[in-house]
N, C-alpha and C positions, 0 to 999 in steps of 0.2 A: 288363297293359299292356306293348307291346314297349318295348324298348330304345329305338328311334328316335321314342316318345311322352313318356317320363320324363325326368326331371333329377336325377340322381344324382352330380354329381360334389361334393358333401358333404353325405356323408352325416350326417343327426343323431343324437347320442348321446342314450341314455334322459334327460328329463330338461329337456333345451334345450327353450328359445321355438322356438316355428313358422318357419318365415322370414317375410319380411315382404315384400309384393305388391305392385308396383306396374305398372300399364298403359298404353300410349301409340297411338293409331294413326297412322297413314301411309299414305301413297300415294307410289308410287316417279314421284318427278320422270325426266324426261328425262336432265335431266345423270348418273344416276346408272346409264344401262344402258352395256353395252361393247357393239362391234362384233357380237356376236352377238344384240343386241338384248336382254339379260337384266342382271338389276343386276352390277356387278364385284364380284368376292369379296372386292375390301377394303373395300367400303362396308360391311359388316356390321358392322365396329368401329365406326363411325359411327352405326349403329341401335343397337348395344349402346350409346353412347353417351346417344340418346334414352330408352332405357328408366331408366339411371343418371337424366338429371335428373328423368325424370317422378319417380323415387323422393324425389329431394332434398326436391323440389314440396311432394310430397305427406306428408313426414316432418320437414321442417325439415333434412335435411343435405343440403342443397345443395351446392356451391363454391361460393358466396357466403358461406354460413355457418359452411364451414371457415376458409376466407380471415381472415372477420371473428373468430373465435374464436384463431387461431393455427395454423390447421398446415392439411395440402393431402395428399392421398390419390392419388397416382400410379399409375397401373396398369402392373402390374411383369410378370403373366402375361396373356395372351390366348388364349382357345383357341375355336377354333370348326367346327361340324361341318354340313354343308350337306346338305340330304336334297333338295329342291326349290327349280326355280328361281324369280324373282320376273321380273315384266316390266314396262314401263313399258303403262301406268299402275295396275298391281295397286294393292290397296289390304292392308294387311298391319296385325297389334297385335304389338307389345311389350311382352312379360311379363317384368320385373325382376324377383327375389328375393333380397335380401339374407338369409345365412343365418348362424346364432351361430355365434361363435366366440371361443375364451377368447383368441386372440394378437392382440396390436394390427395389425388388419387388416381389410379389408373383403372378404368372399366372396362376387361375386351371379354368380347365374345365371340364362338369360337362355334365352326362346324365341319366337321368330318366326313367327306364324300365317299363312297364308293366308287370304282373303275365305270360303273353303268350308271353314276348319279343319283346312286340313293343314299337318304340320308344313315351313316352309321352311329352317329353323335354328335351332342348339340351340346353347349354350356357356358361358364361365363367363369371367370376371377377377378378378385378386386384384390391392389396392390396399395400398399398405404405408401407413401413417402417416409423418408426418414434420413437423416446424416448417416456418415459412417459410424456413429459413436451411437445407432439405434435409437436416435431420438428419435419421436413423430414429428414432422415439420405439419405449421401453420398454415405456412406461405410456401408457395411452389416455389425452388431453389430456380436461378436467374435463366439457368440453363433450360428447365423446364419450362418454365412463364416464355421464352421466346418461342420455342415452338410451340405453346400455345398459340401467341398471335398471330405466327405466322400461318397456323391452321385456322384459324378466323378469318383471317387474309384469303385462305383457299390454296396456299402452300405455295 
């Protein structure tokens, strides 16, 4: 598999749970292309966005659910790698994967199809933990550390 097919920016140690998958599709609205007729390169934060909640959705950790439990999951890194353009009106999925990790944090990585299966973009964010009052948490808050376990468990 090349480079620009994979997702490697965390890697897993012998041992850890799988990441965990989640999908979204789209279609690029109008508002979202630039002058040259192609989506703008900061709208990608905004898809990575959609693949995050489709994750929440589909696992119970929402931002509703952090909210309601105590604490909110900021995204501190962004990184993102563009291979192909998208155009109005492509149709494109969003593959989330939250991947283990022992520090109070969240690692997902994120890839961007084309309608034909090629890749449009690749990348990753890292979310720190934190109470509602922006503190950094230590310890994963009780709600988080369960669904850890239960993802060591295999869910």
């Amino acid at each position: 598999m090349s480079r620009r097919n994979q997702i490697s920016y965390f890697p897993a140690e012998p041992g850890e749970p799988p990441p965990l998958p989640a999908e979204v599709s789209r279609r690029v609205r109008f508002e979202e292309v630039d002058p040259l007729s192609i989506v703008w390169h900061g709208r990608y934060a905004s898809f990575f966005e959609d693949g995050r909640e489709a994750f929440g959705a589909k696992y119970g950790l929402s931002y509703q659910d952090m909210r309601r439990e105590g604490f909110m999951a900021p995204v501190v890194k962004l990184h993102v790698e563009y291979h192909n353009p998208l155009a109005f009106p492509d149709e494109f999925l969003i593959s989330a994967q939250l991947h283990w990790t022992e520090a109070v944090r969240l690692n997902f990585t994120y890839r961007i199809l084309g309608a034909r299966g090629e890749v449009i973009a690749t990348g990753y964010t890292v979310q720190l933990i934190q109470n509602c009052e922006r503190q950094l948490l230590v310890v994963r808050p009780e709600y988080l550390e369960q669904f850890w376990r239960r993802w060591r468990a295999g869910l």
